[in-house]
PyMOL CGO cylinders between C-alpha atoms (Angstrom):
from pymol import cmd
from pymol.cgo import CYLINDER

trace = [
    CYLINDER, 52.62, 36.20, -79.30, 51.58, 34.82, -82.52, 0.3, 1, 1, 1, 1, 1, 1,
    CYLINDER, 51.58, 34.82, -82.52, 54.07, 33.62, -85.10, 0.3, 1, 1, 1, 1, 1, 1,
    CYLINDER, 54.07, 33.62, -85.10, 53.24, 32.18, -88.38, 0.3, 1, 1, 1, 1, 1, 1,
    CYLINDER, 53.24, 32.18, -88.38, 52.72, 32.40, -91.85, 0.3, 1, 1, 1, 1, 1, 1,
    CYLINDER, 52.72, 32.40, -91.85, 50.44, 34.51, -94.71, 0.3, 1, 1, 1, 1, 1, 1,
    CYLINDER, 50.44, 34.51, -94.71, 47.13, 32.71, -93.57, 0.3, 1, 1, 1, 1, 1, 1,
    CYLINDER, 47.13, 32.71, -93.57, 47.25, 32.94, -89.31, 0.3, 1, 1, 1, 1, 1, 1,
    CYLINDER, 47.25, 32.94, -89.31, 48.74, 36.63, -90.13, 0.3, 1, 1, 1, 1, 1, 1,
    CYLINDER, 48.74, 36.63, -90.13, 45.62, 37.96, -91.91, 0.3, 1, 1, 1, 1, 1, 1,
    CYLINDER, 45.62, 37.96, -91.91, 43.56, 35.97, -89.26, 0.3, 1, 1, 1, 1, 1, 1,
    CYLINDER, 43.56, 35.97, -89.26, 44.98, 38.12, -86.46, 0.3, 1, 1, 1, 1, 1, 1,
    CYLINDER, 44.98, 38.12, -86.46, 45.23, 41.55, -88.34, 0.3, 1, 1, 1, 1, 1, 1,
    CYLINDER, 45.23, 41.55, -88.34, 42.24, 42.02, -90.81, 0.3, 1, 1, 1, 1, 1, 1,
    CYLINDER, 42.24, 42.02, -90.81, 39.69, 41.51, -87.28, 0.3, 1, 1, 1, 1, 1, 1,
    CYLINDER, 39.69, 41.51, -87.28, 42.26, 43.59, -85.44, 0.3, 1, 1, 1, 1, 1, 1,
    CYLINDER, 42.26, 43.59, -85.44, 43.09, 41.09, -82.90, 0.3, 1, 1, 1, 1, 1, 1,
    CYLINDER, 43.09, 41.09, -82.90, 46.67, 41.79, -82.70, 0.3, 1, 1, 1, 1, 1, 1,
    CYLINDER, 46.67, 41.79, -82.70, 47.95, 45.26, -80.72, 0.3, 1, 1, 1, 1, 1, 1,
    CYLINDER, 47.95, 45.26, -80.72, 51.60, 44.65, -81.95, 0.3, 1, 1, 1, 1, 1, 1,
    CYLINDER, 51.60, 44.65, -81.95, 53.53, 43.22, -85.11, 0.3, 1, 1, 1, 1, 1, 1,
    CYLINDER, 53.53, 43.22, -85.11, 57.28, 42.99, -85.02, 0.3, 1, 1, 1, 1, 1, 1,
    CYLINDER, 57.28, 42.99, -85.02, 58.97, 42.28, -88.62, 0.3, 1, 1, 1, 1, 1, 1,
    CYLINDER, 58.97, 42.28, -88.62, 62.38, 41.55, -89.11, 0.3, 1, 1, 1, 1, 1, 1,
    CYLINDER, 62.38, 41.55, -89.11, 63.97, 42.35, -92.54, 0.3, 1, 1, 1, 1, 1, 1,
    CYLINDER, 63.97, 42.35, -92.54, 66.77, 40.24, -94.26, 0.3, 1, 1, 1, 1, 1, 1,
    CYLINDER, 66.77, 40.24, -94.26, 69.01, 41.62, -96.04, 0.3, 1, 1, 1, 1, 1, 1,
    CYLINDER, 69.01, 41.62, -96.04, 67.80, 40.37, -99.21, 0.3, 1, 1, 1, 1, 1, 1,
    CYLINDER, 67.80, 40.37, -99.21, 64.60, 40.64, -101.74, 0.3, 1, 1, 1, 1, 1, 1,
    CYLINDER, 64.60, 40.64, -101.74, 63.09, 39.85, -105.34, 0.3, 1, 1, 1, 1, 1, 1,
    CYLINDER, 63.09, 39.85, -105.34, 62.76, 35.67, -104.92, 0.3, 1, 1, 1, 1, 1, 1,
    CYLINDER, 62.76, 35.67, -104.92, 59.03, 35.46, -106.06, 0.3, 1, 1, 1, 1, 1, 1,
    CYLINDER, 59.03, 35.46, -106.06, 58.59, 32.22, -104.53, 0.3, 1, 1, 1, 1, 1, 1,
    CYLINDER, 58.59, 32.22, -104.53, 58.85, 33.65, -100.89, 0.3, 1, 1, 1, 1, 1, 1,
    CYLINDER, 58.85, 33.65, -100.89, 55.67, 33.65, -99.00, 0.3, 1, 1, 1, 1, 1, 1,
    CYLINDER, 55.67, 33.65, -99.00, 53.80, 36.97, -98.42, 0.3, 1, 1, 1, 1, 1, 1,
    CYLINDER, 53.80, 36.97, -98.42, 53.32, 38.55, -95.00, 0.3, 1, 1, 1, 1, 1, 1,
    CYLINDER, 53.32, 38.55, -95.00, 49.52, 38.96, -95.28, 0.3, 1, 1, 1, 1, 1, 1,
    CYLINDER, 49.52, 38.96, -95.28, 46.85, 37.92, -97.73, 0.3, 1, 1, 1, 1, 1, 1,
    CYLINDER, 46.85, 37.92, -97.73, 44.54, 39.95, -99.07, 0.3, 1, 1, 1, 1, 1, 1,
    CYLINDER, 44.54, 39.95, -99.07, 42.07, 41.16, -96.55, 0.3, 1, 1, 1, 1, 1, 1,
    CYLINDER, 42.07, 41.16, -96.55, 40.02, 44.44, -95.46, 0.3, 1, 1, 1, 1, 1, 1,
    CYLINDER, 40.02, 44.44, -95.46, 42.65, 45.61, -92.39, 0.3, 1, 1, 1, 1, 1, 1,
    CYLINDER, 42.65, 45.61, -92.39, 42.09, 48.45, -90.40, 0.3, 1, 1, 1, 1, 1, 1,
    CYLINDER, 42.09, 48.45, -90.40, 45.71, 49.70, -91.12, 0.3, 1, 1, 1, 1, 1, 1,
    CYLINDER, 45.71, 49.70, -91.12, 45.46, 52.29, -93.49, 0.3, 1, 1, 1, 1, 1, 1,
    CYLINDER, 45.46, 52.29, -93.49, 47.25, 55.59, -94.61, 0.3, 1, 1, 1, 1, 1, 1,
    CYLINDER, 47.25, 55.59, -94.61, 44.35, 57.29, -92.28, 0.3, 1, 1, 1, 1, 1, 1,
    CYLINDER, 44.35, 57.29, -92.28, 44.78, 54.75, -89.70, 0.3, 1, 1, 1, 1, 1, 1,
    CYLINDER, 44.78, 54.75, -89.70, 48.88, 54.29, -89.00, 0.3, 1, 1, 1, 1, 1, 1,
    CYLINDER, 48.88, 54.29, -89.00, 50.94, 51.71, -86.83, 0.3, 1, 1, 1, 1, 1, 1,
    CYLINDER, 50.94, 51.71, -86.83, 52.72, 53.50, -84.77, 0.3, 1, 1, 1, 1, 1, 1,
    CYLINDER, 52.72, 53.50, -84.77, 56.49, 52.82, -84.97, 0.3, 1, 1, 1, 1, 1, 1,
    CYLINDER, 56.49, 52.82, -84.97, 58.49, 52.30, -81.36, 0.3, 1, 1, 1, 1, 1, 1,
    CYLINDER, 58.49, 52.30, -81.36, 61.40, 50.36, -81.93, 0.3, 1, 1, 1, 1, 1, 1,
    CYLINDER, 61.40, 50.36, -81.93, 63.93, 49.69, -84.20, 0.3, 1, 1, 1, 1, 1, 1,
    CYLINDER, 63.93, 49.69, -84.20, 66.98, 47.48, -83.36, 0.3, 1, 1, 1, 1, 1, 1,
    CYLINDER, 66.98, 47.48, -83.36, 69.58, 46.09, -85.60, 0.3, 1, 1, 1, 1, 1, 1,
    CYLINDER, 69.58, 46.09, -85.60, 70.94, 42.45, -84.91, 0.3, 1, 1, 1, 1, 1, 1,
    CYLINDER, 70.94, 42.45, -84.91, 73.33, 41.43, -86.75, 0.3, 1, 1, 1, 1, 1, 1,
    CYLINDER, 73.33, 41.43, -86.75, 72.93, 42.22, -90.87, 0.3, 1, 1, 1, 1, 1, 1,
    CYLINDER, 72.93, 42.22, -90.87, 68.75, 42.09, -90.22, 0.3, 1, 1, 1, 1, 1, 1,
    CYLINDER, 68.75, 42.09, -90.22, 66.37, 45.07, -88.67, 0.3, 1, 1, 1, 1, 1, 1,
    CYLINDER, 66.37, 45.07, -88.67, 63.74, 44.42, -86.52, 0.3, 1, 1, 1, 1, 1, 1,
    CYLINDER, 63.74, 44.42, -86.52, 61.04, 46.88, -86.50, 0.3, 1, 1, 1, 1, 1, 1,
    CYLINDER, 61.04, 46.88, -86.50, 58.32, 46.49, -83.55, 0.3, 1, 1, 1, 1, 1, 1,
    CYLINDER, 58.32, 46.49, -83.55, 54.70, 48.16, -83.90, 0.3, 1, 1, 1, 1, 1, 1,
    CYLINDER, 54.70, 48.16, -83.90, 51.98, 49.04, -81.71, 0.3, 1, 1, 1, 1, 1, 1,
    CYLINDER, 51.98, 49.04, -81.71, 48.81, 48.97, -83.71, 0.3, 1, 1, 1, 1, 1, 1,
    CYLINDER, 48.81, 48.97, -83.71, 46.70, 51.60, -82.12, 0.3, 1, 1, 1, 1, 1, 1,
    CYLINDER, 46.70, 51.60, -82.12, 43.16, 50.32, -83.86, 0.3, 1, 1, 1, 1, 1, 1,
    CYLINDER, 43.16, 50.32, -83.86, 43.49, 47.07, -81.67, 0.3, 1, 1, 1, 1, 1, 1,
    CYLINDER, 43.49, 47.07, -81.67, 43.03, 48.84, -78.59, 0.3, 1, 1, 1, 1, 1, 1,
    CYLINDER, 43.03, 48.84, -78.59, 39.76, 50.65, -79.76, 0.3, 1, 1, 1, 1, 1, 1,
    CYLINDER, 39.76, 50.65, -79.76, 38.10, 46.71, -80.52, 0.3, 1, 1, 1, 1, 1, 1,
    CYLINDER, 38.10, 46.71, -80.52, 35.59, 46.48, -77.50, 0.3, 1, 1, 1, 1, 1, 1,
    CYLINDER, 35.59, 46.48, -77.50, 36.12, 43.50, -75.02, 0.3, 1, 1, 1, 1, 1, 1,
    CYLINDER, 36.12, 43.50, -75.02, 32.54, 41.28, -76.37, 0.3, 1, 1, 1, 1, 1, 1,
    CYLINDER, 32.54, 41.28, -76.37, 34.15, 41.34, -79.74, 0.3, 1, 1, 1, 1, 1, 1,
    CYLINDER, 34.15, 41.34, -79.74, 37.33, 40.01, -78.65, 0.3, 1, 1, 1, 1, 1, 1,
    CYLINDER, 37.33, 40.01, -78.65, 35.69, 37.49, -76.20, 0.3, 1, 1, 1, 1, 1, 1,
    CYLINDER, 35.69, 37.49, -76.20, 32.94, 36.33, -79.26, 0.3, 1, 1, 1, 1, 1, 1,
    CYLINDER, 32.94, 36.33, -79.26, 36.00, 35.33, -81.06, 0.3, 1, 1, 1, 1, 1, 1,
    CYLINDER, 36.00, 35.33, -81.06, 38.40, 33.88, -78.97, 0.3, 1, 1, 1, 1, 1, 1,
    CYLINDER, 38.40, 33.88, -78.97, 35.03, 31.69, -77.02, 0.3, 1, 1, 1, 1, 1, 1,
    CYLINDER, 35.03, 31.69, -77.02, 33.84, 30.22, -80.63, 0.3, 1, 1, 1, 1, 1, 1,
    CYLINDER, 33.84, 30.22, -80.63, 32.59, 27.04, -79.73, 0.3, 1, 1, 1, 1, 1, 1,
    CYLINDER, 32.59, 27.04, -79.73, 33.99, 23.59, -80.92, 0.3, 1, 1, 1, 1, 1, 1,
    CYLINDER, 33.99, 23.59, -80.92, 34.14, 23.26, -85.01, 0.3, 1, 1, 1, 1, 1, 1,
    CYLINDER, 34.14, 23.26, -85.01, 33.60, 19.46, -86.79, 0.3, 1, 1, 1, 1, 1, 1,
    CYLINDER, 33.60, 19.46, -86.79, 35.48, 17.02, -85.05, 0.3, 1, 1, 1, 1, 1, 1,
    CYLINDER, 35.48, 17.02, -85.05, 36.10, 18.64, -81.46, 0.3, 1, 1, 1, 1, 1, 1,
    CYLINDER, 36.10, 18.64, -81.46, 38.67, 21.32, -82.81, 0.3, 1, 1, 1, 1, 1, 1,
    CYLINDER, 38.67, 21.32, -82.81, 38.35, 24.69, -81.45, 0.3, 1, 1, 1, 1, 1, 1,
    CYLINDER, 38.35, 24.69, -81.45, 37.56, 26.87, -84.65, 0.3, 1, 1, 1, 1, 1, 1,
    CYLINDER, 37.56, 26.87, -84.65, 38.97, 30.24, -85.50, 0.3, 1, 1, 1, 1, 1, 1,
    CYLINDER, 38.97, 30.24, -85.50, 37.46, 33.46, -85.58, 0.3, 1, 1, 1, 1, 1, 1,
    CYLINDER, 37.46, 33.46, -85.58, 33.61, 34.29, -84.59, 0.3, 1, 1, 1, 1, 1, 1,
    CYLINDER, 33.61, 34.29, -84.59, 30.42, 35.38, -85.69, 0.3, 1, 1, 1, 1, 1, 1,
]
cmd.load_cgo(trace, "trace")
């Protein structure tokens, strides 16, 4: 499970390393100051290519809708393990993402 903001979101999605997204939605919208779910990025999420809905559960005055992205299942096992093993960036820190 990954949670974060606009930034690790589009790191997990656009490269398809994610096989489910669960969003929860307040009951409120419009404040332009609130952070986006996803930058802009080349996903493979498309009308052609749909997340398959298979749950939706209300708690309290917020939905939670939970997804199973189908294209995540179809990324081969080297490409997942080239980006996950990415060796040691400047200063000892693991780096994200893979070549």
């Amino acid at each position: 499970m990954v949670e974060g903001g606009t930034t690790l979101h589009t790191q997990f999605l656009t490269p398809a390393l994610a096989d489910e997204l669960h969003l929860v939605i307040p009951p409120f919208v419009g404040d332009p100051t609130a952070a986006r779910l996803v930058a802009p990025g080349t996903y493979p999420q498309s009308s052609a290519h749909r997340m398959n809905l298979t749950e939706v559960r209300q708690i309290g005055d917020v939905v939670s809708l939970r997804y199973l992205l189908e294209v995540a299942l179809e990324v081969s096992t080297s490409t997942v393990c080239r980006s996950v093993l990415t060796p040691p960036g400047p200063g000892g820190h693991p780096s994200v993402g893979g070549s």
